[in-house]
C-alpha positions in Angstrom: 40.3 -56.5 136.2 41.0 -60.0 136.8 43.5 -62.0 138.6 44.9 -65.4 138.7 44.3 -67.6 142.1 46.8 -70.4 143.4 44.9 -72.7 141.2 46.2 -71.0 137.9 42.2 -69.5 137.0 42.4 -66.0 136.4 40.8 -63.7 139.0 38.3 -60.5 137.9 38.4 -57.3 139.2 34.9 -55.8 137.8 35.8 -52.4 136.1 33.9 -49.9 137.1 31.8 -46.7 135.7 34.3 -43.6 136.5 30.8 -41.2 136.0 28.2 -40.7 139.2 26.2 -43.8 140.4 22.7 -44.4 139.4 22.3 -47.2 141.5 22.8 -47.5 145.0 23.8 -51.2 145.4 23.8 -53.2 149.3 24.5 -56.3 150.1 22.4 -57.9 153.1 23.9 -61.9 154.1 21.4 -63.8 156.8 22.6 -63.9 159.8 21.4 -65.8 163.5 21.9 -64.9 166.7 21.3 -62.2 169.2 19.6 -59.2 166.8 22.4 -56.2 166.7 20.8 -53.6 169.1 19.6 -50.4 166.5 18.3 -53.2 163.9 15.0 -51.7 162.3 12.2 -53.9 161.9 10.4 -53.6 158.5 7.0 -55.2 159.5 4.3 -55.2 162.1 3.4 -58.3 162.6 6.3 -59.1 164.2 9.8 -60.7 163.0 12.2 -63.7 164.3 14.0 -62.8 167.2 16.9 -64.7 166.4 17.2 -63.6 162.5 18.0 -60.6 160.5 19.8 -59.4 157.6 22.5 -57.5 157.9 24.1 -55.6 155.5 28.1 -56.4 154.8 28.8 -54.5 151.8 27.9 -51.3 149.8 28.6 -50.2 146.0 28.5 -46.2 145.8 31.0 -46.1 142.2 33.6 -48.3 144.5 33.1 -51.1 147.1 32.9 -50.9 150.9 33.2 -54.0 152.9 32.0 -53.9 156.6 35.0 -54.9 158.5 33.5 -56.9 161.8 36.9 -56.4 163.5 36.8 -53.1 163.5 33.1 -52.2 163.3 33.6 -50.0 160.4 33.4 -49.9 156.7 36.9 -49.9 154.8 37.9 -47.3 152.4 36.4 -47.7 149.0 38.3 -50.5 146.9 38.2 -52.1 142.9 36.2 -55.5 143.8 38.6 -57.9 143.2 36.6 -61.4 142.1 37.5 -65.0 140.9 36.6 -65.7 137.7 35.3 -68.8 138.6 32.4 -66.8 140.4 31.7 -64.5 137.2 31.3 -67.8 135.2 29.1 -69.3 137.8 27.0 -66.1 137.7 26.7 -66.3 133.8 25.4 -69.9 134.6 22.9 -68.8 136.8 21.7 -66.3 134.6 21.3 -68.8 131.9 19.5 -71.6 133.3 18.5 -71.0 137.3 17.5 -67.3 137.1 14.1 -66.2 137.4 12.8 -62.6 137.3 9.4 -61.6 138.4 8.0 -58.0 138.1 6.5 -56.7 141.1 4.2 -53.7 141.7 4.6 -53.7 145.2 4.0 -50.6 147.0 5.3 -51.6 150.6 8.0 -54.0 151.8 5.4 -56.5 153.0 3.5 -56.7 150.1 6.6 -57.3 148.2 8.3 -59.7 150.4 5.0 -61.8 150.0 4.7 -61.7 146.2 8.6 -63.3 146.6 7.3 -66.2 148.9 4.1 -66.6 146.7 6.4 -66.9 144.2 9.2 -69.6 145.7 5.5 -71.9 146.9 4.9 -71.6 143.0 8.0 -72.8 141.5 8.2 -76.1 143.8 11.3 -74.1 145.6 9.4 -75.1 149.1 8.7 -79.4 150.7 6.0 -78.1 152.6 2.7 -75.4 152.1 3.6 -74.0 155.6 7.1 -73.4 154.2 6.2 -70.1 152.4 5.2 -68.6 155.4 8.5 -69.4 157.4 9.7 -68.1 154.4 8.1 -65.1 154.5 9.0 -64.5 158.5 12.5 -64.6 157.6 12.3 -62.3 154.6 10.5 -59.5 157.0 13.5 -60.1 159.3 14.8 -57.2 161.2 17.3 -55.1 159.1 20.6 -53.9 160.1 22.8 -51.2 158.8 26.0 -50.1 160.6 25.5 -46.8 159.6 21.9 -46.7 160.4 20.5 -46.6 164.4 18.5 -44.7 166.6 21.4 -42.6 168.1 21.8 -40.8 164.7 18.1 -39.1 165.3 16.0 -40.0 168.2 17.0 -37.2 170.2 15.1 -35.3 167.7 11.7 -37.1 167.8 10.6 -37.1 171.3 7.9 -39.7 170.5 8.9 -42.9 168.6 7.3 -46.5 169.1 9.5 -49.3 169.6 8.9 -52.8 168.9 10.8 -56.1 169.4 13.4 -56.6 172.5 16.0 -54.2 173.2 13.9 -51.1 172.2 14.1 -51.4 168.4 13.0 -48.8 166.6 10.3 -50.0 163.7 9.7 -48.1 161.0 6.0 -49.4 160.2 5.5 -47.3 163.8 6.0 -43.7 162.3 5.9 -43.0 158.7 7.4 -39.8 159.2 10.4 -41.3 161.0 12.1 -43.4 157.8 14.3 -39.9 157.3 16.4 -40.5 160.5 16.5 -44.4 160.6 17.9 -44.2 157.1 21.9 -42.7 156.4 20.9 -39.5 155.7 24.7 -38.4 155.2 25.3 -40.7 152.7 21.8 -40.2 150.7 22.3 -36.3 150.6 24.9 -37.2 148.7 24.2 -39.5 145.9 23.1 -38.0 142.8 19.2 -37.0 142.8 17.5 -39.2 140.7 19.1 -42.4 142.0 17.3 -45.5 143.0 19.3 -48.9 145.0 19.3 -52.3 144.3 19.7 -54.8 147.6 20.9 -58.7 147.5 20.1 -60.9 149.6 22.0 -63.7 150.4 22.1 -66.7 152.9 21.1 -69.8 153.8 17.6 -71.0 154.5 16.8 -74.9 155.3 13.0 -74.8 154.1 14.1 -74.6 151.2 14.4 -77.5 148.4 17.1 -75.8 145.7 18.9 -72.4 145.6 16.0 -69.8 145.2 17.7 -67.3 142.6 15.2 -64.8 142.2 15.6 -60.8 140.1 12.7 -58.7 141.5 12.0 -55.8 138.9 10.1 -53.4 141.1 7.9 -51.1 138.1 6.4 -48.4 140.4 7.2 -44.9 139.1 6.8 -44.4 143.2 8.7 -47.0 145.3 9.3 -44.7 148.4 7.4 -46.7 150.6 9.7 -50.0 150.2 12.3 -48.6 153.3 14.6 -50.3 155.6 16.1 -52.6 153.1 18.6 -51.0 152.1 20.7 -47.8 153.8 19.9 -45.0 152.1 16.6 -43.0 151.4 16.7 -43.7 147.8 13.6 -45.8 145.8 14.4 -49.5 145.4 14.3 -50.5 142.4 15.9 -53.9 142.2 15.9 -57.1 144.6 18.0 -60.1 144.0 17.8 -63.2 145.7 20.2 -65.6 146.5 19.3 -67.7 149.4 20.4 -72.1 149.0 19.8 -74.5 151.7 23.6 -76.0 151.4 25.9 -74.3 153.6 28.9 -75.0 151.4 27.5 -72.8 148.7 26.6 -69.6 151.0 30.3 -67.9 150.8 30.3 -69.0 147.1 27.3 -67.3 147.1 28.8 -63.7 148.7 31.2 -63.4 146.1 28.4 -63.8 143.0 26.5 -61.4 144.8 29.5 -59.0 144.9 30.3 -59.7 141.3 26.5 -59.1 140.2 26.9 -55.4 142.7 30.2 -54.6 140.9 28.8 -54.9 137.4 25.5 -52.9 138.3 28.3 -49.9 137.6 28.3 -50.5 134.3 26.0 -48.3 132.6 25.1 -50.5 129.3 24.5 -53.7 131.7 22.3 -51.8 133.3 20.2 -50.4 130.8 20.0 -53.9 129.7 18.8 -54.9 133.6 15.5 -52.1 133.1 14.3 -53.9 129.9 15.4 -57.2 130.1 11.9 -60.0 129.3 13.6 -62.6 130.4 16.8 -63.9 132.3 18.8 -65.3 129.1 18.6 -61.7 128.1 21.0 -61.1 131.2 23.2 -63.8 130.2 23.9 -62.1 127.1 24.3 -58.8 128.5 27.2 -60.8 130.7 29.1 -61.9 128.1 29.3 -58.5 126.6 30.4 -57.1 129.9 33.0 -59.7 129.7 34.6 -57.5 127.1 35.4 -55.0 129.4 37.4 -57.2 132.4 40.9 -56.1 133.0 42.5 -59.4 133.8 46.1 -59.4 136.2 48.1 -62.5 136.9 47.8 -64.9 140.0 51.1 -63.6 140.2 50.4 -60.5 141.7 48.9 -61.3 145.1 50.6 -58.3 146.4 48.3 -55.4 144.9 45.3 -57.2 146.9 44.4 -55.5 150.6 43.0 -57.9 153.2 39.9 -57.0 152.1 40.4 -59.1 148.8 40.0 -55.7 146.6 42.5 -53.4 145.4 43.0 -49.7 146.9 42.0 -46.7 145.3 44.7 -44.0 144.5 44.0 -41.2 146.4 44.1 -39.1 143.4 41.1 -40.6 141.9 39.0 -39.6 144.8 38.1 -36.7 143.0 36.4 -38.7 140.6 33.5 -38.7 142.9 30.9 -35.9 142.6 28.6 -35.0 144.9 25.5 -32.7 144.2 26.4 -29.9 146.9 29.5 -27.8 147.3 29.4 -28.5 150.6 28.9 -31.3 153.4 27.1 -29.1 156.1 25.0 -32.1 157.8 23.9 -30.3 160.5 22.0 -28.5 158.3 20.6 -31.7 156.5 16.7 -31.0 157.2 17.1 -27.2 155.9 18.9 -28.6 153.0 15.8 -30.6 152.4 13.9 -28.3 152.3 15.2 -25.7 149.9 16.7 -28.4 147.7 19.4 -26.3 146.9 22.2 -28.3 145.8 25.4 -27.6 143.6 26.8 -29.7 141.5 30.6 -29.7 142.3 34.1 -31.8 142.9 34.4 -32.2 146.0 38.1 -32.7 145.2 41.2 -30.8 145.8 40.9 -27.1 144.0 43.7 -24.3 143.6 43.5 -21.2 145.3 42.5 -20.2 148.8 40.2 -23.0 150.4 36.6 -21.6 152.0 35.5 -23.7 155.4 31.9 -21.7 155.9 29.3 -21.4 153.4 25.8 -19.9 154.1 24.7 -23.1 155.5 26.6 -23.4 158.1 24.0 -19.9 159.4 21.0 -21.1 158.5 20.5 -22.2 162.2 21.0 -18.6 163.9 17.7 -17.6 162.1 15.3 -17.4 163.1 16.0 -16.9 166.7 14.9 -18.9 169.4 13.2 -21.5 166.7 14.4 -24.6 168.8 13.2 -22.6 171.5 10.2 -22.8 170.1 10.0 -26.3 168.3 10.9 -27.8 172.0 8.2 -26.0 173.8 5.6 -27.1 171.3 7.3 -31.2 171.5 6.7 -30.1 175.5 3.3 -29.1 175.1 2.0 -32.2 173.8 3.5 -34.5 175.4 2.8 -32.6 179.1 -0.7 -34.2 179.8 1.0 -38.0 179.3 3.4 -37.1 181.5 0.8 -36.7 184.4 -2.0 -39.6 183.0 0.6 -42.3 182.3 1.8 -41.7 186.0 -0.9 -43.2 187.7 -1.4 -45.8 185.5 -1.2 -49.8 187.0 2.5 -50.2 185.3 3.9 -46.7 186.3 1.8 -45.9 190.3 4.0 -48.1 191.7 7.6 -47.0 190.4 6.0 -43.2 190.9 5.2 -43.7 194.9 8.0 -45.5 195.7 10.6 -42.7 194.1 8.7 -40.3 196.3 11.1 -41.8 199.6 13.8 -42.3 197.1 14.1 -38.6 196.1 13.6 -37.6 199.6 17.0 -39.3 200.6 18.5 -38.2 197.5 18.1 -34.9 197.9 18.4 -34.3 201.7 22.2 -35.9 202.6 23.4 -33.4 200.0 21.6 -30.6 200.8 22.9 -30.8 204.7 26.6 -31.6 203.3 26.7 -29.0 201.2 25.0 -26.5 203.4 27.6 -27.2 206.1 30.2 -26.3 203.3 28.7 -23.6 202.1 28.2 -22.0 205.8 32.1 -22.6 206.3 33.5 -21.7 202.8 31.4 -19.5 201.0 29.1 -17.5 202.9 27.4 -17.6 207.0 23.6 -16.5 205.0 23.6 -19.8 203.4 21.6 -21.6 206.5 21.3 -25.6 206.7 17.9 -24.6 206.8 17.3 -22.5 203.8 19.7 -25.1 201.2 16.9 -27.6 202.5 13.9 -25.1 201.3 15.4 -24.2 199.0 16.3 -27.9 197.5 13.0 -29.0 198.0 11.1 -26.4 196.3 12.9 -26.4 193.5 13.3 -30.2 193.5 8.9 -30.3 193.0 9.3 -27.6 190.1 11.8 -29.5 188.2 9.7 -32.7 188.5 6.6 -30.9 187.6 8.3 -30.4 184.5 10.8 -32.5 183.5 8.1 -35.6 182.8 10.3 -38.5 184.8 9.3 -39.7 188.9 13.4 -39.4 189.0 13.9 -35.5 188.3 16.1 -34.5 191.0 18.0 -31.0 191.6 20.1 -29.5 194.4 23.3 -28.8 195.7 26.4 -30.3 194.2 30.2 -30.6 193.4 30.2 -28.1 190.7 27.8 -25.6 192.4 29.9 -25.6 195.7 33.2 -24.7 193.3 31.6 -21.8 191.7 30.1 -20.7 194.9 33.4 -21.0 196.1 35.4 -18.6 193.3 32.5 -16.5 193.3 33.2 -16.1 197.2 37.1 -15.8 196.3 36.9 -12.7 193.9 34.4 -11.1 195.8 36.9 -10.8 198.8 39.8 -10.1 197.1 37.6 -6.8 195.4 36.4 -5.9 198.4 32.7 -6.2 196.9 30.1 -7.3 198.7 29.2 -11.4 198.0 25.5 -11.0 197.2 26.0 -8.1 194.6 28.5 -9.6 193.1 27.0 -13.2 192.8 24.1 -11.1 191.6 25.5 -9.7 188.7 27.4 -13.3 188.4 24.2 -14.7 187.5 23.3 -12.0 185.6 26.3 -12.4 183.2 25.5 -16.3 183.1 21.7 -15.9 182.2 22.8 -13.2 179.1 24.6 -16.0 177.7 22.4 -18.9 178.1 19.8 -16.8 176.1 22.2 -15.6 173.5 23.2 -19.6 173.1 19.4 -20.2 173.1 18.6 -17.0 170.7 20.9 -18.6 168.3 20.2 -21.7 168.1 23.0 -23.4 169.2 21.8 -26.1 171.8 23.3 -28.6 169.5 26.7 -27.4 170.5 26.4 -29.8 173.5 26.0 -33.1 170.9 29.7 -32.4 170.9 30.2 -33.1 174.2 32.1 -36.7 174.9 32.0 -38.8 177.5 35.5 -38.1 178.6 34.9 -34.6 178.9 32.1 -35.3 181.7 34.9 -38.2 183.2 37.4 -35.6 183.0 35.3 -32.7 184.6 33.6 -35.4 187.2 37.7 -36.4 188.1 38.2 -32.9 188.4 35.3 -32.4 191.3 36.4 -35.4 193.0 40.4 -33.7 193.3 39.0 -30.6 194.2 36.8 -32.0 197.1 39.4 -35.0 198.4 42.1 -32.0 198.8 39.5 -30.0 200.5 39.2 -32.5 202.5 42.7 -33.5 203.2 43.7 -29.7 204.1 40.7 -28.9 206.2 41.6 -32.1 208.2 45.5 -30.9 208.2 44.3 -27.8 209.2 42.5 -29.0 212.2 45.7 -31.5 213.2 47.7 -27.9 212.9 45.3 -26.5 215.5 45.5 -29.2 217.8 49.2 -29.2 218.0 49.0 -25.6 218.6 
């Protein structure tokens, strides 16, 4: 489509390909400042710390704009373009575009073949250029989408690198699964492969550095991090100037080269294209297929500066699985089993399980025992890195500190527990009994800080426990026995099922809500205990 701006030239909105993407398609504009805590670093010789590229658009069939207001991508939209910026692409193609074939094989390697390149056609004032260059190319990468809450929890043992613990993906191979959106690349089709522009603005340089990489390897998986998804890369375009004044110009030819990726015959022509003219040509023929709207029409934009898609045409997307069970993403992965199906609206009654959703129960206790092993190996660091010259010192002095810690509320709580719950439960014994199992815990939790005893919550249940007991007339330490019984019957059914995970579902205002909770419950102990005694004295 195209549309008309206030200066009366028409404005495009790229039509796109209504059938499943091929090409995965992100857009990544320079950026400086403080790197975005989560960025990945694609490189281990270190990058800037004041640089990265972060990614502020996505094609998958439709466009997604990363909204910095709201830290979230909008829905999908038609890309709405000027015209102006179409024709200055078709310019570029024709005179200023170079393409280079690349049979890199990592993101290093290919990110030097590019500077090599730029020192060769005189794009550089000075040798030391390229490798400035370079450094800002290997920058760290950021993806909203993409950080180390989506899947550390699950890797107990990840190296970081850079400040603010960054998670770098030269550091474990293995890793590039969770520090890509897995969500997102389950679902494209299964064959695809991404494209990533770069744009910005880079002073070294001497003119705009328009640049098509053509990566040839039948294999590109080990080119990760630059874009999102865990798809091979297959295309890399460069559009980095040294003017400022042409950097947003160059966001929108970037968007307008994304949006016309969707078109399947200009894409066929970008696989077998010798030279950049070719493109050129290709452009004009996709020209063809522009729908073009008046500039008198402004209202059918969103603030995004695309149009909305009707609901109804969401169910133009298909997905390769009948169903979006992401828990079960690595057992997915495994089998490979995936359905081709709309993932639309469908008449008749609507199913919300499918047999995914119980591949976890089985077999039992298989986190069970997939933690103990992660516990076995990393047991002997534990103990070794204690004593090393970083860690002695924090580990003697938390010796004193958990000694306080652990004493005031073992005396408080003992005086409750004497009063409220029970006259067995000794000052002396809640102090035993908190120490001993206060060296257990940090025996084998792995941290100097592991602490354990009495608390707000235990004192409550002690409490109702207490409360039940006397108004059955059963004795208390039968009945707490078979309390605990019923308690530990569950725990191992949660754990024979496998459904630790559960407790990822936990917020952080259902602990502020349960810790409010505690703190009514003991300030009205308080306050009728002291009433009490005031009663008493009056008496």
């Amino acid at each position: 489509m195209v549309e008309g701006n206030s200066e009366g030239k028409p404005r495009s909105i790229l039509k796109q390909d209504t059938k499943s993407p091929l090409l995965f398609t992100e857009i990544s504009q320079l950026s400086y400042g403080e790197v975005p805590r989560g960025a990945i670093a694609i490189t281990s010789s270190g990058s800037p710390p004041n640089t990265f590229w972060r990614e502020v658009a996505r094609y998958v069939l439709y466009e997604e704009v990363f909204d910095d207001d709201l830290k979230q991508f909008n829905t999908p939209q038609y890309p709405s373009i000027s015209y102006q910026y179409f024709d200055r692409l078709c310019n570029i193609f024709n005179k200023d575009m170079k393409l280079l074939n690349s049979a890199a094989k990592t993101s290093e390697s290919l990110m030097a073949e590019i500077a090599n390149f730029a020192a060769d056609d005189a794009c550089l004032a000075r040798a030391n250029d390229a490798e400035a260059l370079l450094t800002t190319l290997l920058a760290y990468r950021w993806h909203p989408q993409v950080n180390p809450r989506q899947g550390i929890y699950r890797l107990p043992r990840f190296s970081v690198t850079g400040p603010g613990r960054r998670i770098s993906l030269v550091s474990r191979a293995e890793a590039v699964s969770d520090l890509t959106n897995k969500y997102l690349s389950v679902c494209l089709p299964r064959h695809s492969e991404s494209c990533n522009i770069m744009i910005g603005r880079l002073k070294c340089l001497t003119k705009p550095l328009f640049l098509l990489v053509r990566i040839l390897n039948e294999q590109t998986t080990n080119i990760t991090g630059l874009v999102e998804v865990d798809v091979p890369l297959r295309f890399v375009l460069l559009l980095i100037t040294p003017s400022s004044s042409e950097e947003k110009d160059l966001h929108q030819i970037g968007r307008c080269f994304a949006s016309m990726l969707n078109d399947q015959k200009f894409l066929a022509d970008l696989y077998r294209v010798q030279k950049p003219a070719d493109l050129y040509q290709s452009a004009i023929s996709f020209r063809k297929n522009m729908i073009v709207l008046s500039s008198g029409l402004p209202e059918v934009l969103n603030h995004s500066g695309g149009i909305d898609v009707p609901i109804a045409y969401y169910n133009e997307v298909y997905f390769e699985r009948s169903d979006l069970v992401f828990e079960d993403y690595a057992a997915d992965m495994s089998n490979r089993q995936f359905l081709d199906s709309d993932v639309g609206h469908k008449s008749g009654k609507m199913h919300f399980c499918s047999k995914h959703s119980f591949q976890r129960l089985w077999p039992p206790f298989n986190e069970l025992v997939k933690g103990v092993k992660v516990f076995a190996s990393r047991l002997p660091s534990d103990y070794t890195d204690a004593f090393t010259k970083d860690n002695v010192g924090t580990m003697l002095s938390s010796i004193l500190f958990i000694y306080f810690v652990v004493f005031g509320p073992a005396i408080t709580f003992g005086t409750l527990m004497i009063n409220e719950v029970h006259p067995n439960y000794a000052i002396s014994l809640n102090i035993f009994a908190t120490g001993i199992f206060t060296v257990l815990y940090s025996l084998l939790a792995g941290q100097p800080l592991g602490s354990i005893g009495p608390s707000g919550p235990g004192f409550i249940l002690e409490t109702v426990i207490a409360l039940f007991a006397a108004k059955m007339n059963a004795d208390y330490q039968i009945y707490r026995f078979w309390v605990g019984v019923y308690m530990a019957t569950f725990g191992i059914l949660l754990i024979a099922l496998n459904l630790s995970p559960l407790v990822t579902y936990a917020r952080r205002s259902l602990e502020e809500l349960f810790s409010g909770f505690i703190s009514l419950f003991l300030i009205l102990k308080a306050l009728f205990s002291m009433f009490k005694k005031l009663d008493e004295c009056f008496d």
